[in-house]
VMD Tcl script that builds the backbone (N, CA, C; Angstrom):
set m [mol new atoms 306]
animate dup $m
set s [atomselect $m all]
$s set {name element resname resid chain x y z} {
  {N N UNK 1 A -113.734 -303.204 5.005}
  {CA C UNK 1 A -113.655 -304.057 3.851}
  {C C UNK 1 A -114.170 -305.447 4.222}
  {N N UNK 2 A -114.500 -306.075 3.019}
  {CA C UNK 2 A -114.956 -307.617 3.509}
  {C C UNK 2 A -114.906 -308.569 2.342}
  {N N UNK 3 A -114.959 -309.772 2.287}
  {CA C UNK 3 A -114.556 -310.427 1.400}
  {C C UNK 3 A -113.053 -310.673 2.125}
  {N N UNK 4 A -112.253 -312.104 0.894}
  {CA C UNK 4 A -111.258 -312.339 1.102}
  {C C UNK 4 A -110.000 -311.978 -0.024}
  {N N UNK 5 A -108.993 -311.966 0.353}
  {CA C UNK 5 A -107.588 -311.051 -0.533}
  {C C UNK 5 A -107.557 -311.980 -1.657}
  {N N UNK 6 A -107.765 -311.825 -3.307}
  {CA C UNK 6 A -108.117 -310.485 -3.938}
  {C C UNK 6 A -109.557 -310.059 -3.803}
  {N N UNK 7 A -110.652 -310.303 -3.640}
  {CA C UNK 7 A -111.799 -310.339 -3.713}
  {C C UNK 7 A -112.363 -309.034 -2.522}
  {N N UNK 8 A -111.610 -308.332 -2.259}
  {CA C UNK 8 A -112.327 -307.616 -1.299}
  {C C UNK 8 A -113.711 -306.640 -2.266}
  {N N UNK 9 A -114.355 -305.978 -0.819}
  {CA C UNK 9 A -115.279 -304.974 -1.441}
  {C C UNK 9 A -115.623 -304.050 0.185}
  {N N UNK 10 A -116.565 -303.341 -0.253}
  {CA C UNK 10 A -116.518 -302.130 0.844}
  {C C UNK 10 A -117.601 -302.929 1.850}
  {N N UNK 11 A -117.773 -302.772 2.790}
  {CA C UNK 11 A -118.468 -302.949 3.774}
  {C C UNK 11 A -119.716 -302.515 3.899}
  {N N UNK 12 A -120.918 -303.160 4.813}
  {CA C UNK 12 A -121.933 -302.702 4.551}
  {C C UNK 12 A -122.171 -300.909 5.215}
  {N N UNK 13 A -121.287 -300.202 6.267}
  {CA C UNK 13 A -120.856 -299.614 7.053}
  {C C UNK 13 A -120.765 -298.281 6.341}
  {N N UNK 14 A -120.048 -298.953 5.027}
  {CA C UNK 14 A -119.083 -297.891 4.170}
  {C C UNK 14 A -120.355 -297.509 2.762}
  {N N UNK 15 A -120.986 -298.694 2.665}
  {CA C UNK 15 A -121.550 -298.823 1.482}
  {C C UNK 15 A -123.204 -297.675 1.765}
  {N N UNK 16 A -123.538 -298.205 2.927}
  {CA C UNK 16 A -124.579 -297.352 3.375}
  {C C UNK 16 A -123.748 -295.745 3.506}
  {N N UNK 17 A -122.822 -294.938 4.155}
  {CA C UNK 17 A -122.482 -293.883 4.154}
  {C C UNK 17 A -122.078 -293.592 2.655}
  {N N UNK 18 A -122.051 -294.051 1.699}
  {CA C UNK 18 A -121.504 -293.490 0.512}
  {C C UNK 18 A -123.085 -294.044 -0.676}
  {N N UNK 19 A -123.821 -294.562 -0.179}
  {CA C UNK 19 A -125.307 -294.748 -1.553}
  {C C UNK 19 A -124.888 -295.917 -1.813}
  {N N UNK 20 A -124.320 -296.740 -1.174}
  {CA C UNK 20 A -124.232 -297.689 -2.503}
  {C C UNK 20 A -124.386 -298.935 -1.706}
  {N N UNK 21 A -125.548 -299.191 -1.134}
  {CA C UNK 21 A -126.449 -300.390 -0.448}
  {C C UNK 21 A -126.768 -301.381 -1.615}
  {N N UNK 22 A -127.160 -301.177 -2.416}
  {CA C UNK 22 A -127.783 -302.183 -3.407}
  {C C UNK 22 A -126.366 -303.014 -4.373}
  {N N UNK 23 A -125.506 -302.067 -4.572}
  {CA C UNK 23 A -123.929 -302.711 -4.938}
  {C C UNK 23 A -123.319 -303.288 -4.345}
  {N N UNK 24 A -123.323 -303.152 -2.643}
  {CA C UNK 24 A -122.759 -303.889 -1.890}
  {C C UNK 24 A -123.236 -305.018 -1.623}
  {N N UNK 25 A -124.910 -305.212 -1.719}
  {CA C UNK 25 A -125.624 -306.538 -1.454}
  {C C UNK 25 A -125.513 -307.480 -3.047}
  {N N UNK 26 A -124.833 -306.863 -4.289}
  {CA C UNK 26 A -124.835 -307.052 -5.060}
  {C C UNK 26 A -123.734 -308.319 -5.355}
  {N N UNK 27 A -122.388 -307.320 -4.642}
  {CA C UNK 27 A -121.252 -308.121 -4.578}
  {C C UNK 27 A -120.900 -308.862 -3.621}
  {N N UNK 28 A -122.087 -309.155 -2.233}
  {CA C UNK 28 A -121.944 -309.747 -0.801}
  {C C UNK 28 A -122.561 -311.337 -1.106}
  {N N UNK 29 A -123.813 -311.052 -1.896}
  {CA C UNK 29 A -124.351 -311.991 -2.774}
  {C C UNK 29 A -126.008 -312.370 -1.186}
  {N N UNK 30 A -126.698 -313.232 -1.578}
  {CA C UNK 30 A -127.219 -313.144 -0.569}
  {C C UNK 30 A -127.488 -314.425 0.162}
  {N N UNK 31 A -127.993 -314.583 1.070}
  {CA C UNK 31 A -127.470 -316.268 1.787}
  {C C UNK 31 A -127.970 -317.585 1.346}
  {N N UNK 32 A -127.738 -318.493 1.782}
  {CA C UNK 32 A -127.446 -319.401 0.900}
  {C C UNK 32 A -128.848 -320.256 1.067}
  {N N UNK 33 A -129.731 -320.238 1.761}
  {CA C UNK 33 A -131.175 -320.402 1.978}
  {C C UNK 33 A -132.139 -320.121 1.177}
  {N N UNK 34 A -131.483 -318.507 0.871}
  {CA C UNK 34 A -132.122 -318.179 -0.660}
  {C C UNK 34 A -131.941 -318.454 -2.193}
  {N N UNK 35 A -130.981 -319.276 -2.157}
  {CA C UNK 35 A -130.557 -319.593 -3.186}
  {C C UNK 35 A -131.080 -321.206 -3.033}
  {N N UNK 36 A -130.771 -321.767 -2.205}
  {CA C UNK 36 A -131.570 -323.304 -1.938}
  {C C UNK 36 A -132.983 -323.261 -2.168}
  {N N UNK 37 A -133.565 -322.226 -1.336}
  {CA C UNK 37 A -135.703 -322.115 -1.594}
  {C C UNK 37 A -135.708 -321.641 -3.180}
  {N N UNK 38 A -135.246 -321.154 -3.821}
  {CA C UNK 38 A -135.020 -321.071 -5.343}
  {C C UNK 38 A -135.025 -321.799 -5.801}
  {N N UNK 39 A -134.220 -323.101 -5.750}
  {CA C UNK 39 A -133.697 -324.459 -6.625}
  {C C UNK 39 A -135.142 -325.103 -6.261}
  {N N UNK 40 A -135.619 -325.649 -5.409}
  {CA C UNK 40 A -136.773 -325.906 -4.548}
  {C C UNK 40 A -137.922 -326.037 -5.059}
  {N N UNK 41 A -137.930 -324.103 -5.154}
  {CA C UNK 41 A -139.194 -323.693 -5.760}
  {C C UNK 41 A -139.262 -323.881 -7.017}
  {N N UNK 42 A -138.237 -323.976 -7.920}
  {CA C UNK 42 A -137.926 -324.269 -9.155}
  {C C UNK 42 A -138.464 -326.095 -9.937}
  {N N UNK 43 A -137.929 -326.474 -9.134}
  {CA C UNK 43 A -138.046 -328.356 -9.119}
  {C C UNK 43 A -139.797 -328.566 -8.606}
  {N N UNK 44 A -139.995 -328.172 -7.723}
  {CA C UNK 44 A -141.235 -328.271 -7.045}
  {C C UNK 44 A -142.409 -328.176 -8.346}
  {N N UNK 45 A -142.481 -326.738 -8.839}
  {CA C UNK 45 A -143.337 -326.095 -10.084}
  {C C UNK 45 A -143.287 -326.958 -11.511}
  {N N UNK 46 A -141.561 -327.392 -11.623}
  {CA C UNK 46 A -141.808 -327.717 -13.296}
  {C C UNK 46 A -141.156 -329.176 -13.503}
  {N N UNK 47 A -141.296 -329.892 -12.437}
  {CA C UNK 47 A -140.910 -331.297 -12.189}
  {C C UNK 47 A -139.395 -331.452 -12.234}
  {N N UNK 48 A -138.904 -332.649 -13.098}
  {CA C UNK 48 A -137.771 -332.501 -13.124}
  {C C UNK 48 A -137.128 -331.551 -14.008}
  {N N UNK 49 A -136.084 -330.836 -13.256}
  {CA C UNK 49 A -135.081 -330.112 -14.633}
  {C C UNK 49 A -133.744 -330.564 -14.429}
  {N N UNK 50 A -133.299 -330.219 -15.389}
  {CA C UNK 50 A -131.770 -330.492 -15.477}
  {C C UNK 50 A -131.025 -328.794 -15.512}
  {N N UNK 51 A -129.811 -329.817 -15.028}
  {CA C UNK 51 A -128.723 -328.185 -14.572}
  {C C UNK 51 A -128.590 -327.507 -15.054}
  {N N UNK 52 A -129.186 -327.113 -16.515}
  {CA C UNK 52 A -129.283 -325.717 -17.001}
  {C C UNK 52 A -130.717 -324.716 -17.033}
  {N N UNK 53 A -131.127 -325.522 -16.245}
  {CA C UNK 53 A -132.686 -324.635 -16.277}
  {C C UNK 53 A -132.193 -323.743 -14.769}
  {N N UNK 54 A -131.742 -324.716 -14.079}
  {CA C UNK 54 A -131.311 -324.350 -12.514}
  {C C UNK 54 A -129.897 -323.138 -12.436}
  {N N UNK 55 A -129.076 -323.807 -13.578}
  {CA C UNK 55 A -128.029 -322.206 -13.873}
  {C C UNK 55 A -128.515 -321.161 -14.108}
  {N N UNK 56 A -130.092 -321.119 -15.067}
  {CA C UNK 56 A -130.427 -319.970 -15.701}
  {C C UNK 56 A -131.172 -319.266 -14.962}
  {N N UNK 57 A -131.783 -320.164 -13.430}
  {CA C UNK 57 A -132.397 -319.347 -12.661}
  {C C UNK 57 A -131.203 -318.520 -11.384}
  {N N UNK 58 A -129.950 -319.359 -11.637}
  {CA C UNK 58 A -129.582 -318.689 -10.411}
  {C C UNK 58 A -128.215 -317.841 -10.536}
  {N N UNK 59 A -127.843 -318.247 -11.993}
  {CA C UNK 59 A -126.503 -317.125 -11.991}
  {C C UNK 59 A -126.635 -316.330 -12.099}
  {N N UNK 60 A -127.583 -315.268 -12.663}
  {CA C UNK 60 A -127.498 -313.608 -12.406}
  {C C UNK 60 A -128.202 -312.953 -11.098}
  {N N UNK 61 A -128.308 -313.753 -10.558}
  {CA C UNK 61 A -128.991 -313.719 -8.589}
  {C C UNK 61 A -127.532 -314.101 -7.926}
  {N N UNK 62 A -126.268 -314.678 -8.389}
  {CA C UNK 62 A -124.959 -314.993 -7.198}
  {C C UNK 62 A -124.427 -313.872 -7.721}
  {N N UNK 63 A -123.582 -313.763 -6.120}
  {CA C UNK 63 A -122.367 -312.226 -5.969}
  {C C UNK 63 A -121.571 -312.070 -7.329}
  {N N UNK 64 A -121.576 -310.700 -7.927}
  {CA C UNK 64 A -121.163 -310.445 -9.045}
  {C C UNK 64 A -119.395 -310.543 -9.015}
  {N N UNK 65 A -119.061 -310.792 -7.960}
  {CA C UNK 65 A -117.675 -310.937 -7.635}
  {C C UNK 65 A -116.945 -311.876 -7.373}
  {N N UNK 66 A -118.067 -312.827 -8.157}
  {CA C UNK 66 A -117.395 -314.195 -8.023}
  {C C UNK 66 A -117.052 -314.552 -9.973}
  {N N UNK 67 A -116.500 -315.324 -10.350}
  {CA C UNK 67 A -115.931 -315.678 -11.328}
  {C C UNK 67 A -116.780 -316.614 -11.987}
  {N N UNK 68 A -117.390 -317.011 -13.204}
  {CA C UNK 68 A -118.022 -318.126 -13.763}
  {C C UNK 68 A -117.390 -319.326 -13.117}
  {N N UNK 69 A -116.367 -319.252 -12.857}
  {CA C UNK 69 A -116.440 -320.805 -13.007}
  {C C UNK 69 A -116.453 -320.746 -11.219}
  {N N UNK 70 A -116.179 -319.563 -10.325}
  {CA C UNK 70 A -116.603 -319.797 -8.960}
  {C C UNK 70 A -118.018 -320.218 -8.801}
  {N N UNK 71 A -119.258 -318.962 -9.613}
  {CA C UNK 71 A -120.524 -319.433 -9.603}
  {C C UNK 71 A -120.843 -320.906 -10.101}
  {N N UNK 72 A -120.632 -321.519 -10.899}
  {CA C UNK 72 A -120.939 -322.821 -11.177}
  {C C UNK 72 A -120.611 -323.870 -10.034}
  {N N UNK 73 A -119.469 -324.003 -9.266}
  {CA C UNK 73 A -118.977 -324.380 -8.292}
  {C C UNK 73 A -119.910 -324.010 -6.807}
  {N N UNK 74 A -120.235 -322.913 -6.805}
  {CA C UNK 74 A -121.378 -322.658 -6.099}
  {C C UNK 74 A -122.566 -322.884 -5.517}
  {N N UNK 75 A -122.965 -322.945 -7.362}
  {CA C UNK 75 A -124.482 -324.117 -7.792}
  {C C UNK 75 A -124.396 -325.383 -7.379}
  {N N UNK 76 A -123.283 -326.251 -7.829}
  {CA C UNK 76 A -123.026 -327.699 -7.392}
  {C C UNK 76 A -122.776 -327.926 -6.113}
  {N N UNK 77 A -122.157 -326.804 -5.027}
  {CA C UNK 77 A -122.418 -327.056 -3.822}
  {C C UNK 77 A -123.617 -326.637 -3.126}
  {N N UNK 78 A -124.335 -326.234 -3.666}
  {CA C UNK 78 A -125.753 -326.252 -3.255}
  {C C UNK 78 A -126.690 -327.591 -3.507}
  {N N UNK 79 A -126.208 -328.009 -4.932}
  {CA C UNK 79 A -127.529 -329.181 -5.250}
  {C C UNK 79 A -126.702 -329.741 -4.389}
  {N N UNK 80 A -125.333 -330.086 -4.181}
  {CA C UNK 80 A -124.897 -331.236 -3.526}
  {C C UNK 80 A -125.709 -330.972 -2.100}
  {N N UNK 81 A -125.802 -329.982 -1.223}
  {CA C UNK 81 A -125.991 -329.794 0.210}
  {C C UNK 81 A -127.471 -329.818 -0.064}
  {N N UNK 82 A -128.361 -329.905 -1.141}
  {CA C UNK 82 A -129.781 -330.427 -0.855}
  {C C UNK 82 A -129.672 -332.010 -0.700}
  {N N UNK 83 A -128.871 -332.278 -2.127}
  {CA C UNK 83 A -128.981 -333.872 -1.921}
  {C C UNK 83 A -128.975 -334.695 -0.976}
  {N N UNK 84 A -127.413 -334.182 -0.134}
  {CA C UNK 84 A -127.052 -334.671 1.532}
  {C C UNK 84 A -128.309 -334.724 1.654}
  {N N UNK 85 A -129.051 -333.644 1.977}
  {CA C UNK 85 A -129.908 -333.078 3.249}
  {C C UNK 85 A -131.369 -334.155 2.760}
  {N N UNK 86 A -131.313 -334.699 1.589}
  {CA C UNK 86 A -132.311 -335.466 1.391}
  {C C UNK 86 A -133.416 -334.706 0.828}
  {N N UNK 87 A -133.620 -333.620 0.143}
  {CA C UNK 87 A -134.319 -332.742 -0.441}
  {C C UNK 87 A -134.688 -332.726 -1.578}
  {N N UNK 88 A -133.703 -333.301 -2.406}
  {CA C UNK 88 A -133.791 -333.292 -3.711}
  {C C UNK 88 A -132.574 -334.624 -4.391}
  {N N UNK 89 A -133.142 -335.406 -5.379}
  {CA C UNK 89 A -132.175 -336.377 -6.070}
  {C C UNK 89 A -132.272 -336.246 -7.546}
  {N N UNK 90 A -131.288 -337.172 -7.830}
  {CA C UNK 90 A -131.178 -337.120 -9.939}
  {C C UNK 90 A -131.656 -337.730 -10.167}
  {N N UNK 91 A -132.506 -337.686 -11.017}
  {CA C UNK 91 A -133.125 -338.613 -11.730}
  {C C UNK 91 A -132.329 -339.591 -13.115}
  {N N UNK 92 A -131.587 -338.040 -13.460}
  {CA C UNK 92 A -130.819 -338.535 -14.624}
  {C C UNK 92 A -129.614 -338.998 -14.343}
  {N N UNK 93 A -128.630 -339.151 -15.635}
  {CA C UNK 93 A -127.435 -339.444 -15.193}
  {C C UNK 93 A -126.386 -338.643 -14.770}
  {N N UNK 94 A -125.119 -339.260 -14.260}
  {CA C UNK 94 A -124.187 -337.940 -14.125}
  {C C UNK 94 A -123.830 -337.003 -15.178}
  {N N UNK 95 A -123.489 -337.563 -16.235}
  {CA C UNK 95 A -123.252 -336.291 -16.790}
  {C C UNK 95 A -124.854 -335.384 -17.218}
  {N N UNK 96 A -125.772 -335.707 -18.093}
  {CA C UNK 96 A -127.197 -334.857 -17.691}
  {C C UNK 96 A -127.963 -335.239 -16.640}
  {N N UNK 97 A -127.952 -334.454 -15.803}
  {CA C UNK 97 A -128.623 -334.439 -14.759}
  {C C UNK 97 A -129.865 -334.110 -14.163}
  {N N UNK 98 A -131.148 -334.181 -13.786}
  {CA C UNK 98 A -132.495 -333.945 -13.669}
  {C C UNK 98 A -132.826 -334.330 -12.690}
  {N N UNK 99 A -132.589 -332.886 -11.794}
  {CA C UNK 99 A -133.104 -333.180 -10.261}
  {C C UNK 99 A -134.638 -333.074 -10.170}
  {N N UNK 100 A -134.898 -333.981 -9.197}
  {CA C UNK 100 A -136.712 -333.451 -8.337}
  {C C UNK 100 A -136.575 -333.889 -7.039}
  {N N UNK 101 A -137.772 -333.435 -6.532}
  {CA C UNK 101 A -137.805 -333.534 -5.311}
  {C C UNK 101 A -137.906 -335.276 -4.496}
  {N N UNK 102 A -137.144 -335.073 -3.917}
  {CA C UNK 102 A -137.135 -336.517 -3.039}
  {C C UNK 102 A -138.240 -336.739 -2.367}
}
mol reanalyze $m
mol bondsrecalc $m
mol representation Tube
mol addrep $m
């Protein structure tokens, strides 16, 4: 099993002996690099967007076993860990927001 209590799911171990590789990477979700070169590639192509162009590219791509309001929480710790990293800033204000590239 993997994941944390309630959130478990089967293992990749278990998931490969029983068919179900693509469900397990489904609900494992996939790392967080790929979800950053996404936002990236996103901002890069169509200048600035704001946080709902960036939700619409990335919530049906996070682990299905996370909760709306976990995925949103998710998203914001990602733009936040570009921002740190100096990658990307707002253009807009806090509440609408319109990241591009730094």
């Amino acid at each position: 099993m993997e994941g944390r209590y309630p959130n478990i799911f089967i293992s990749a171990r278990v998931a490969a002996a029983i068919g179900q590789k693509a469900k397990h990477i489904r609900y494992r979700g996939l790392n967080h690099r790929y979800y950053r070169d996404r936002i990236i590639e996103l901002i890069r192509q169509h200048g600035p967007v704001p946080r709902e162009e960036i939700n619409r590219l990335l919530l049906d791509k996070l682990p299905e076993g996370l909760t709306s309001e976990q995925k949103a929480m998710m998203i914001h710790n990602l733009l936040s860990d570009l921002r740190i990293k100096g990658a990307i800033k707002n253009v807009g204000s806090r509440r609408f927001p319109k990241w591009k590239i730094n």
